[in-house]
C-alpha positions in Angstrom: 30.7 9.8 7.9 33.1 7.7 5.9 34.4 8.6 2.7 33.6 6.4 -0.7 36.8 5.6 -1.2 37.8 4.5 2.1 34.6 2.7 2.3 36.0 0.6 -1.1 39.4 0.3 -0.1 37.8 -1.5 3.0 35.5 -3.6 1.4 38.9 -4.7 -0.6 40.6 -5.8 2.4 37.8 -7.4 4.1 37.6 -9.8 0.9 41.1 -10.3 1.1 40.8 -11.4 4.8 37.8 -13.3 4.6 39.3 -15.6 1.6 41.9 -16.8 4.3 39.6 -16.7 6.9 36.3 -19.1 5.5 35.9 -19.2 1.3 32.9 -20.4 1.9 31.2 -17.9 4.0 27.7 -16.4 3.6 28.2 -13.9 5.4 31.4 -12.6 3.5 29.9 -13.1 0.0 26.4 -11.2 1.9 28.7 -7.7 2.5 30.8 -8.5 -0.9 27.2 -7.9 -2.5 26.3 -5.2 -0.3 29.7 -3.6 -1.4 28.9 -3.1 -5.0 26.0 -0.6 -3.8 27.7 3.4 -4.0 25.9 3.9 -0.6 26.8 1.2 1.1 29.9 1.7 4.2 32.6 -0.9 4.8 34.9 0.8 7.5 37.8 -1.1 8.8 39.0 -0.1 12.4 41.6 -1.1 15.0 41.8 -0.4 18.3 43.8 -2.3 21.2 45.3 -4.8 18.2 41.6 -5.6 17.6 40.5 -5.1 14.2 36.7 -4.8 13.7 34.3 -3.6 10.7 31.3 -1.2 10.5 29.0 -1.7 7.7 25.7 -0.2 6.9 24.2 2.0 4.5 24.4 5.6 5.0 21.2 6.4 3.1 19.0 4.4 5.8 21.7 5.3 9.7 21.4 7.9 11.3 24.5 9.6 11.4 24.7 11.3 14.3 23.3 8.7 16.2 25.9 6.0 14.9 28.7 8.5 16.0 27.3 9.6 18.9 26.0 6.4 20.8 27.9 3.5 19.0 31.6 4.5 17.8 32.1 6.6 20.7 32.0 3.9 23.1 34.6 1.3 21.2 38.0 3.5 22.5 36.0 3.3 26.5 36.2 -0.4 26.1 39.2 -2.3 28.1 38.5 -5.1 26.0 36.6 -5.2 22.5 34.2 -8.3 22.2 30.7 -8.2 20.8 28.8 -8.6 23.9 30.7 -6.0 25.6 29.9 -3.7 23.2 26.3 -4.5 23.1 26.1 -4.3 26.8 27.7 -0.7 26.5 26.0 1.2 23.9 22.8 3.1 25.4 20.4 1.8 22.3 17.9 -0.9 23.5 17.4 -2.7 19.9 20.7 -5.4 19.3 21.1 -8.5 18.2 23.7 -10.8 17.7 23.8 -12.8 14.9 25.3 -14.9 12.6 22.4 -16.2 10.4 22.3 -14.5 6.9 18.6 -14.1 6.5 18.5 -11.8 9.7 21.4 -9.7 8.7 20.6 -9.2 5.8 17.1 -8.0 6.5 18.0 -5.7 9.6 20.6 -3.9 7.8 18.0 -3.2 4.9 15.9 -2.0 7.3 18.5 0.9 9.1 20.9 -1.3 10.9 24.1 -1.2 11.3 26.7 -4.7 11.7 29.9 -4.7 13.8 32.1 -7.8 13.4 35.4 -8.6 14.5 38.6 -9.8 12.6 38.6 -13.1 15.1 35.0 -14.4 13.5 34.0 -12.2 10.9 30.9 -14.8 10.2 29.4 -13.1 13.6 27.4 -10.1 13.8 25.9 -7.3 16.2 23.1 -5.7 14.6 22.8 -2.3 16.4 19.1 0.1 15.2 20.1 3.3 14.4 17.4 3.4 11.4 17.1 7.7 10.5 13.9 9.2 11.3 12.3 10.8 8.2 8.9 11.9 7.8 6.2 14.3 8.0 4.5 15.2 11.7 0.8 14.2 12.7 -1.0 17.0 10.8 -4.6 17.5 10.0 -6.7 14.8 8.1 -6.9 16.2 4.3 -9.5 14.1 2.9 -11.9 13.3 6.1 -11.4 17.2 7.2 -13.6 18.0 10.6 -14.3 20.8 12.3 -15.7 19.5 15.8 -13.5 16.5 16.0 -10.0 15.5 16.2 -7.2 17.2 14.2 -4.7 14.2 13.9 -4.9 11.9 10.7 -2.0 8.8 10.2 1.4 9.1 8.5 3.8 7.0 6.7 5.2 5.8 9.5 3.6 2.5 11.0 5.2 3.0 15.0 3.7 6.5 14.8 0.0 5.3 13.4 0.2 2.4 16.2 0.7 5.1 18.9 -2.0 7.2 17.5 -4.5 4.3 17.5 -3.3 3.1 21.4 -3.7 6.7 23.1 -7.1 6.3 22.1 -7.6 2.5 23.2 -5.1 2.3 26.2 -6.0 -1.5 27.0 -4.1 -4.2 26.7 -6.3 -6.4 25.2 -5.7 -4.5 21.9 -3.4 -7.0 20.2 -1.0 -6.0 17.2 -0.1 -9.3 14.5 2.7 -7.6 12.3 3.3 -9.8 8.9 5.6 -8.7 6.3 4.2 -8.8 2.5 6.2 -8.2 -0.8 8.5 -10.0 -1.9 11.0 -6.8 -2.8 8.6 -4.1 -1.0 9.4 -6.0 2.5 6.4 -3.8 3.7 5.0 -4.9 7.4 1.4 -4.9 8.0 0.5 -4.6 11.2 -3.2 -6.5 12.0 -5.5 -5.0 14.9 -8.3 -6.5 17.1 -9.5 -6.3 20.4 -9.6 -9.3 22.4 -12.4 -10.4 23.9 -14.4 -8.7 21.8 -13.6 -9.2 17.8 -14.5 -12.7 16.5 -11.2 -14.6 16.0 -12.5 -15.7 13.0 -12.7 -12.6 11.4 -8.8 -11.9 12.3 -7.8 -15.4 11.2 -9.3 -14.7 7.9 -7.6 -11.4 7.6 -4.1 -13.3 8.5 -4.8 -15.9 6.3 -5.2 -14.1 3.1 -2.6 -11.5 4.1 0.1 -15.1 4.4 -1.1 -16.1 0.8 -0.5 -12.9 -0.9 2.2 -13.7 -3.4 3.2 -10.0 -5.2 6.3 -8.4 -5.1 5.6 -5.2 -4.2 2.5 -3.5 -1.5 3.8 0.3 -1.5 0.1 1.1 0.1 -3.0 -0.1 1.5 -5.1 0.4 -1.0 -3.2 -2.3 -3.0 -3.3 -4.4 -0.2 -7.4 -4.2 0.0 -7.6 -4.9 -3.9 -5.9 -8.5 -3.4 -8.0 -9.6 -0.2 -11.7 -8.4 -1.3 -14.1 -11.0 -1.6 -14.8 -9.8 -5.2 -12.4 -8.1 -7.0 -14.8 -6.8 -9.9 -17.0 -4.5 -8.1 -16.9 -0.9 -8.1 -17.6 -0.5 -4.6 -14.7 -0.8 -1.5 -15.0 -3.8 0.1 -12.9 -1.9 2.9 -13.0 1.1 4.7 -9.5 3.2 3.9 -9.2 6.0 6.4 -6.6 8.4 7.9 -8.4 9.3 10.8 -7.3 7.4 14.0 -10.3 8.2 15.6 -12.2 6.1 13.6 -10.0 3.4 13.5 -10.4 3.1 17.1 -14.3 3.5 16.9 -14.3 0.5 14.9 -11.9 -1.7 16.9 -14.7 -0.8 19.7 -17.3 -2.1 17.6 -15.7 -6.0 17.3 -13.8 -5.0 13.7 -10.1 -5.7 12.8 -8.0 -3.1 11.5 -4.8 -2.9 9.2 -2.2 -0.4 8.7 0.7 -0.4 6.5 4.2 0.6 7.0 4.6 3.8 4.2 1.0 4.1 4.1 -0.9 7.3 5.6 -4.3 5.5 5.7 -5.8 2.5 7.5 -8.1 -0.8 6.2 -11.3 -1.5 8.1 -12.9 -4.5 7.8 -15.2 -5.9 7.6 -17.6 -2.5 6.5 -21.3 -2.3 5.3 -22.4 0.4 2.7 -24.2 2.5 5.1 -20.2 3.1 6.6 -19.2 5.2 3.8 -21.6 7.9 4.5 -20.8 8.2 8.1 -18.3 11.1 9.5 -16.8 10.9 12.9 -18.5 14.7 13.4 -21.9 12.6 13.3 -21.1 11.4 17.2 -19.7 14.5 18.4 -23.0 16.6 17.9 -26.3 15.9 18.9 -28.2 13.3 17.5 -30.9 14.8 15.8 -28.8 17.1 13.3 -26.2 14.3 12.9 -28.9 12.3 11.7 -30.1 15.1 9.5 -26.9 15.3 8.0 -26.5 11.9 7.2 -29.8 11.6 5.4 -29.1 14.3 2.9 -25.8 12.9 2.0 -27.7 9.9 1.2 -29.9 11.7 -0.4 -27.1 13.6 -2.5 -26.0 10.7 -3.4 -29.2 9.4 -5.0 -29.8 12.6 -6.6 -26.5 12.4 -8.0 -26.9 8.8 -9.8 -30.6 9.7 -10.5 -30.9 13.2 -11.4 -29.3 13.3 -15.4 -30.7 10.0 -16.1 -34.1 10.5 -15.5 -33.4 14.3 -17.6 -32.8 11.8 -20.5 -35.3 9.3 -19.7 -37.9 12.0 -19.5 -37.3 14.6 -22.5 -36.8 11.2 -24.9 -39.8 8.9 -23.7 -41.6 10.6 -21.1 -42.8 14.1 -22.2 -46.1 13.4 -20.5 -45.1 13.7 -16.6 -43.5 17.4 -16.9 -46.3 19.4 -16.1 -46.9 22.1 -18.6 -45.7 25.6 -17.3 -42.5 23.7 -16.9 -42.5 21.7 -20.5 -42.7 25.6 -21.9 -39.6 26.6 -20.2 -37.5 23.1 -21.7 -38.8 23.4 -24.6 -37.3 26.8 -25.0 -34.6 26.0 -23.7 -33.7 23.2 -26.1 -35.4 24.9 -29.1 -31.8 25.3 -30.8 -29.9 22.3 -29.7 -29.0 20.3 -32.3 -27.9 16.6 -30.0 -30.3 14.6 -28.5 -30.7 14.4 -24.7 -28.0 11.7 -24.3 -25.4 13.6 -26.2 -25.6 17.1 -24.4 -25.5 15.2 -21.3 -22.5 13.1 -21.9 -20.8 16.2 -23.3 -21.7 18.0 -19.8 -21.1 14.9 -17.6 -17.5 14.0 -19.0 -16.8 17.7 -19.2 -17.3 18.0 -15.3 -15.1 14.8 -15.1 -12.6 16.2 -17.2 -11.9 19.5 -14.9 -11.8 17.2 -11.5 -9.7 14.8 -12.7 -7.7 18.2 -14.2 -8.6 20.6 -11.1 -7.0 17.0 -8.4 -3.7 16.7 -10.7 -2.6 20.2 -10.1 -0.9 22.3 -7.4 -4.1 22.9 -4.7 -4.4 26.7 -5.5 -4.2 26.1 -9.3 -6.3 23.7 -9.3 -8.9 25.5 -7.5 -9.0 28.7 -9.6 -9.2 25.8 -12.6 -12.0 24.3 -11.0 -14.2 27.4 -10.6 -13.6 29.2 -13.4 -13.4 26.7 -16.1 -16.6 25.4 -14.8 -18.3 28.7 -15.5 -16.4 29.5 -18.2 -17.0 26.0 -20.3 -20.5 26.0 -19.1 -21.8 29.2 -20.4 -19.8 29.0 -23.5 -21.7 25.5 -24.0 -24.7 27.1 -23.8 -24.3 30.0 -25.7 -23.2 27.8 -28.6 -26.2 26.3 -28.4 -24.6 22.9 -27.8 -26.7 22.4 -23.9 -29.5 23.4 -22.7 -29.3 25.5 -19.4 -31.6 23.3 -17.5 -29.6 20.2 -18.0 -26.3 22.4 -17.2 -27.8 23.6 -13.8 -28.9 19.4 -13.1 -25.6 18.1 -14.0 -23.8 20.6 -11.7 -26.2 19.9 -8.9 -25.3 16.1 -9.5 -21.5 17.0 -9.6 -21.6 19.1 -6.2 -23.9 16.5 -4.5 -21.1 13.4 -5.4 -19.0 15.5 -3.2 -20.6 15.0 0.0 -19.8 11.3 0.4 -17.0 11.2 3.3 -15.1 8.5 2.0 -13.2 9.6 -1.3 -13.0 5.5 -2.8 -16.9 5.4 -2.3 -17.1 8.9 -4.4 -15.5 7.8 -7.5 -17.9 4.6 -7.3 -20.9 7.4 -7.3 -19.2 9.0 -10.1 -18.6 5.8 -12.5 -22.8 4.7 -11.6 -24.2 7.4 -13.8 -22.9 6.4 -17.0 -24.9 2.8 -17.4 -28.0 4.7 -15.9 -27.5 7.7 -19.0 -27.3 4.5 -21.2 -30.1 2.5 -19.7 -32.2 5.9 -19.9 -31.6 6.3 -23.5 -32.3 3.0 -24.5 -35.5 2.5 -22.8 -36.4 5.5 -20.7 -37.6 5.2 -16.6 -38.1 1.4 -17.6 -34.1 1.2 -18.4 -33.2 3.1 -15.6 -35.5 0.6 -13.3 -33.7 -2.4 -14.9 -30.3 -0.6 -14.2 -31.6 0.3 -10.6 -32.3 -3.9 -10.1 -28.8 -4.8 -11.6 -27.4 -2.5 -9.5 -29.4 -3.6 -6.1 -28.8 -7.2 -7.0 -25.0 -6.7 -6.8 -25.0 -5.2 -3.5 -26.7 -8.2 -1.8 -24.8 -10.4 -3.7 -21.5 -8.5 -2.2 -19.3 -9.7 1.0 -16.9 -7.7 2.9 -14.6 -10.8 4.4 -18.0 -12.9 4.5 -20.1 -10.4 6.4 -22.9 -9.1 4.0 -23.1 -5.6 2.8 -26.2 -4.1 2.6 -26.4 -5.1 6.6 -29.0 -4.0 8.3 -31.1 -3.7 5.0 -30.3 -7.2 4.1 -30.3 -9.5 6.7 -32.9 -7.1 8.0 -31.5 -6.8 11.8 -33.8 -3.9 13.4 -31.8 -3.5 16.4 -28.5 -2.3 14.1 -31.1 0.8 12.2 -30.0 3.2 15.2 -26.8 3.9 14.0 -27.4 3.7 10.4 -29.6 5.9 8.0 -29.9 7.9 11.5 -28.4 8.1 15.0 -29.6 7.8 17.6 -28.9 8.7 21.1 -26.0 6.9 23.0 -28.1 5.5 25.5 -29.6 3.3 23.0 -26.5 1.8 22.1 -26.4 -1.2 24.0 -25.3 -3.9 21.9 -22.2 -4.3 19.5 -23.6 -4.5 14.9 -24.9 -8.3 15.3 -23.5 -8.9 12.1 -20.0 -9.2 13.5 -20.7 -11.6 15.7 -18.9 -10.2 18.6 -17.6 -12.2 21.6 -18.9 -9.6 24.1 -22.2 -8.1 22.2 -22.4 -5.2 25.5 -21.3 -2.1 25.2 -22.8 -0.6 28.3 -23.0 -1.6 31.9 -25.6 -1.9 33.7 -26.4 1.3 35.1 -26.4 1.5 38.5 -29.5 3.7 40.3 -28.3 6.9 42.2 -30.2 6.5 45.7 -31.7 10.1 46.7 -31.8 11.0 50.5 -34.3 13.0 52.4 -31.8 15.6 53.2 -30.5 16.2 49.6 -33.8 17.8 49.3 -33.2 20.3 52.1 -30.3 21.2 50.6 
């Protein structure tokens, strides 16, 4: 690697060159720039009464590489000229160049230019971008136990390679667009042709081209400026790091989106009903996948549900507890001094308080925080008389049952939906809480995920979509492709052909 001061010294001669050479050169004043950057390398070199340059930045090159495959083959050469060069260096990725946009966007991007004294205006852009970055490892936040082990990194060539050992076709097509004005970040767009409506990718492409931002550092940003509404609580997309799934839902007719730096994936479009799915639920048998997704829908009702209708019932309702249990609330609120809203509040954002604490920390101390300042803080609460333990053992139960939706976005939507239905409970008991319940409905049929409606199969009722939905059911039943994406090809089996049974086979 080149020193900095050589590298100045350089960059000072190659200005004093160029100005007799072309004053008016973009190229020269591009590298000038570059030059003022400590990491940036301007090598001068001579060999055979040919002077050439080497510039890149040695923060981005691999080093090795660069001395092992590209300035190891200049003293071989009889002759030095560009295309010689590029024709002798065993690294697929060159380009030669003289347009300013392109070099200055490929040596941003791990490059490195060669030019010679003769036309210093011309480049060869040679890839020798370093490799950093974690392995494949094991999916953190969509964890299985009977299903793949390999969840997406930062790096987009890797994520693509996941997603095509599981769809080896070649009608899986790959649009990469570039978004950010200083983030440069590519953003590669998946389909299935053949199968995925074109309109549906169109409309993805579309609203990726008119994104106008200067920085996308992930995908999730880059969901939050193409949903259809930008207000709602709930994710219009579906942001994964398994490829498995991402792959499942190309299959379906969907399109998919990853982006560069990102270790997660954007499905769309997605219907609620999506977010409580695992990959696990089509790797066991149907029947106790489908028991398993009913109870997290069930959790999560009982997690909106459960402290509101606490409140509702202890301030309006006091007439539908039946009486061996009114005995055991009423003793156990005999010495609280708050009314039912306060004491949950106080419990609820408590809870909050130690997840938000327990996910900020190092993993093992935020575990031990977790567990014991959840006991500790909620016997102390109702020892001091400030909560009663009945309420302590609902809100925990609501807490823990929040947990089991799959996809983490559609958790802290869960979380945020209890506090209007506390308020709409306090204000005007099971009636409030029914109101709430229609605002609430009434926004999810009004929502879109890129046009497609989300509470599909509930609303457009489409019977034929229910077997994979609050249930699964058996693959054999899955003929057909979700009708509400409007598929090209709507098969997804055969025909099956009938085995033909001889008389002999019996004999045998």
């Amino acid at each position: 690697m080149f020193n900095r001061r050589k590298s100045r010294q350089s960059s000072s001669q190659q200005k004093d060159n160029d100005d007799g050479i072309n004053k008016n050169s973009e190229i020269r004043e591009l590298f000038i720039s570059f030059s003022t950057s400590y990491d940036f390398i301007n090598h001068q070199g001579s060999y055979n009464d040919v002077g050439y340059w080497v510039s890149y930045y040695r923060s981005l090159i691999d080093a090795q590489e660069l001395h092992k495959s590209v300035l190891s083959v200049i003293p071989t050469l009889e002759q030095i000229s560009l295309e010689k060069l590029r024709d002798s260096i065993p690294i697929e990725d060159t380009l030669i160049t003289s347009t300013k946009i392109v070099v200055e966007e490929r040596i941003m991007r791990g490059h490195i230019a060669i030019r010679l004294d003769a036309n210093l205006d011309e480049c060869l852009l040679i890839n020798v971008v370093a490799q950093h970055g974690r392995q494949v490892d094991k999916p953190e936040l969509e964890f299985g136990i009977i299903s793949p082990q390999e969840a997406f990194v930062e790096d987009i060539d890797i994520n693509l390679n996941l997603v095509r050992k599981r769809l080896p076709v070649p009608s899986l097509q790959v649009t990469e667009l570039t978004v950010g004005s200083l983030s440069k970040t590519k953003v590669a767009v998946l389909s299935i042709d053949g199968i995925v409506d074109n309109e549906n990718v169109e409309t993805v492409i579309q609203r990726i081209n008119e994104i106008d931002f200067d920085e996308i550092l992930d995908g999730s940003h880059l969901a939050q400026m193409l949903y259809d509404d930008t207000s709602t609580l709930f994710p219009l997309f579906l942001y994964t790091e398994r490829p498995d799934r991402i792959a499942s839902a190309l299959a379906e007719g969907k399109v998919a989106m990853i982006v560069d730096r990102s270790s997660s994936a954007l499905i769309a479009p997605t219907i609620l009903l999506e977010y409580f799915i695992t990959m696990e639920d089509y790797n066991m048998p149907w029947v106790p996948a489908s028991a398993f997704r009913l109870l997290r829908i069930f959790a999560v009702i009982f997690s909106i549900f459960a402290t509101p209708l606490y409140v509702a019932v202890l301030t309006y309702h006091y007439e539908l507890i039946p009486k061996d249990l009114l005995e055991t609330i009423v003793t156990s609120r005999n010495l609280i001094p708050f009314q039912p809203l306060i004491e949950a509040l106080f419990l609820e954002i408590s809870i909050e308080l130690l997840r938000e604490a327990a996910a900020r920390l190092p993993t093992k101390v935020g575990q031990t925080l977790g567990i014991v300042g959840g006991i500790v803080i909620g016997q102390a609460a109702v020892v001091a008389g400030l909560t009663s333990n009945i309420l302590l053992i609902i809100v925990a139960l609501s807490a823990l049952a929040s947990f089991v939706t799959p996809i983490y976005k559609m958790g802290n939507a869960i979380r945020l939906l209890r506090f209007p239905f506390l308020i709409g409970a306090q204000i005007w008991g099971l009636l409030g809480i029914t109101i709430s319940a229609v605002f609430l409905m009434t926004h999810l049929i009004k929502l879109t995920s890129m046009g497609h409606p989300y509470l599909e199969p509930i609303y457009p009722f489409h019977l034929k979509d229910w077997k994979d939905s609050f249930v699964r059911l058996p693959f054999n039943l899955f003929k057909s492709r979700p009708i509400n994406l409007r598929t090209e090809n709507t098969a997804r089996q055969s025909k099956p052909k009938q085995k033909i049974i001889k008389k002999n086979d019996f004999n045998e």
